[in-house]
N, C-alpha and C positions, 0 to 999 in steps of 0.2 A: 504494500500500500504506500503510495506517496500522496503528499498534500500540502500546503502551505496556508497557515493563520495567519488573514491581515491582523496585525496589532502593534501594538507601542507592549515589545516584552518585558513581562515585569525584571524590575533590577532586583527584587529582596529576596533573599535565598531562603532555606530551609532552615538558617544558622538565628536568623530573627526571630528571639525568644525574650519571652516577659519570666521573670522568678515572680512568682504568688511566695511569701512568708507566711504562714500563723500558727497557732497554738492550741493545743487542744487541751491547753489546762495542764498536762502532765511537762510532754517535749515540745520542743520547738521545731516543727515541719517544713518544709522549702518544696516545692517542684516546677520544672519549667514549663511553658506553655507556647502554644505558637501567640506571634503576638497578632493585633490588627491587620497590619497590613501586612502581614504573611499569610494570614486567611482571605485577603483579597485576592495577593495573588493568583493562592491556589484554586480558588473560584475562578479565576478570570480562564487561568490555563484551563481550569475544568468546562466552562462553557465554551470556549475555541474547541477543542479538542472533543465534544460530545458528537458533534454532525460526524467524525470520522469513527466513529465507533464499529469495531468489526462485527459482524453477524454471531462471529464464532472468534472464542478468544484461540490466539496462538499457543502453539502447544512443546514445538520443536527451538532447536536453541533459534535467535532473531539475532540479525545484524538491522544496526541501528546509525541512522546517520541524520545529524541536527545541523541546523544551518538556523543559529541568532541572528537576525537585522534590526542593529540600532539606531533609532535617529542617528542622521550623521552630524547634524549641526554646523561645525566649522571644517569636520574630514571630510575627506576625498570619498565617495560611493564606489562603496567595495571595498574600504581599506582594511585592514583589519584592527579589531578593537581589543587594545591590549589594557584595558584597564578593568575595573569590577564592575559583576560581578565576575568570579572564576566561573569555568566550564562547568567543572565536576559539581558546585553547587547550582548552577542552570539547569542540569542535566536533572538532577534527584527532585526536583518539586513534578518537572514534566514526566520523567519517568515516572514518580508516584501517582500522578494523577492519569495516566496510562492506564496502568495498575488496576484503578480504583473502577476507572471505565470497561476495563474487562479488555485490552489489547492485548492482553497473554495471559497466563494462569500466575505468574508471577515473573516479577523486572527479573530475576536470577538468569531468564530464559535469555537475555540477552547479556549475549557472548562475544561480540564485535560493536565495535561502536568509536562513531566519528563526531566528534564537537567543533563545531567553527562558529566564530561569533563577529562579526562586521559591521561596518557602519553604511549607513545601505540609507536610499531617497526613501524605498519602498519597504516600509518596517514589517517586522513577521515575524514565525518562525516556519523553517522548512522540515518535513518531516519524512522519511522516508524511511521503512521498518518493511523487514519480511525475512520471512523462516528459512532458515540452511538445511542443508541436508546434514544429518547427524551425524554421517562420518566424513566430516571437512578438514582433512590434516593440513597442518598447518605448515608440512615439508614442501606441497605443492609444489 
């Protein structure tokens, strides 16, 4: 399956967390939470990402290739954008939210995977995922 979401991608990762404190009288408790605008996020990728929903979730390992397009503002379209957020946290909100949509029985499934992230007229994300053959040596 290939596809591309118009959008302005979110910049907040998975790592935007609120600590809740309190007390139950005895000890004192702490746990994190996602915060605001990590839950926007995740909503926003969740609504992109729903019209591509597969009929049938993936089952075999999945090579995964993401193309981020940032406002470019002052850079050149197409350059590449070397600044935050990182890939690997880009990666885990969409990945999760894949996930949750039923694109595979679970993200572990994907075993190949491409991240690029650019400053682009035309913001987005690119998506483009589908199943390998299970026995893919990698001596090829």
């Amino acid at each position: 399956m290939e596809f591309f979401m118009a959008m302005i991608p979110p910049t907040v990762t998975h790592h935007d967390k609120k600590l809740r404190a309190w007390t139950d009288g005895k000890r004192a408790r702490a746990c994190l939470h996602d915060s605001e605008r990590l839950r926007d996020a995740r909503a926003k990728l969740h609504a992109a990402l729903a019209p591509f929903r597969p009929a049938e979730p993936m089952q075999r390992p999945v090579r995964l290739v993401v193309k981020w397009l940032f406002p470019r503002g002052q850079h050149a379209d197409g350059a590449w954008k070397t600044t935050r957020p990182d890939t690997d946290n880009l990666q885990k909100a969409l990945k999760d939210e894949m996930t949750r949509l039923g694109f595979w029985r679970d993200d572990a499934l994907v075993a190949s995977e491409t991240c690029e992230k650019f400053w682009a007229e035309r913001t987005g994300v690119y998506v483009c995922a589908y199943e390998m053959e299970e026995d893919s040596r990698w001596t090829q």
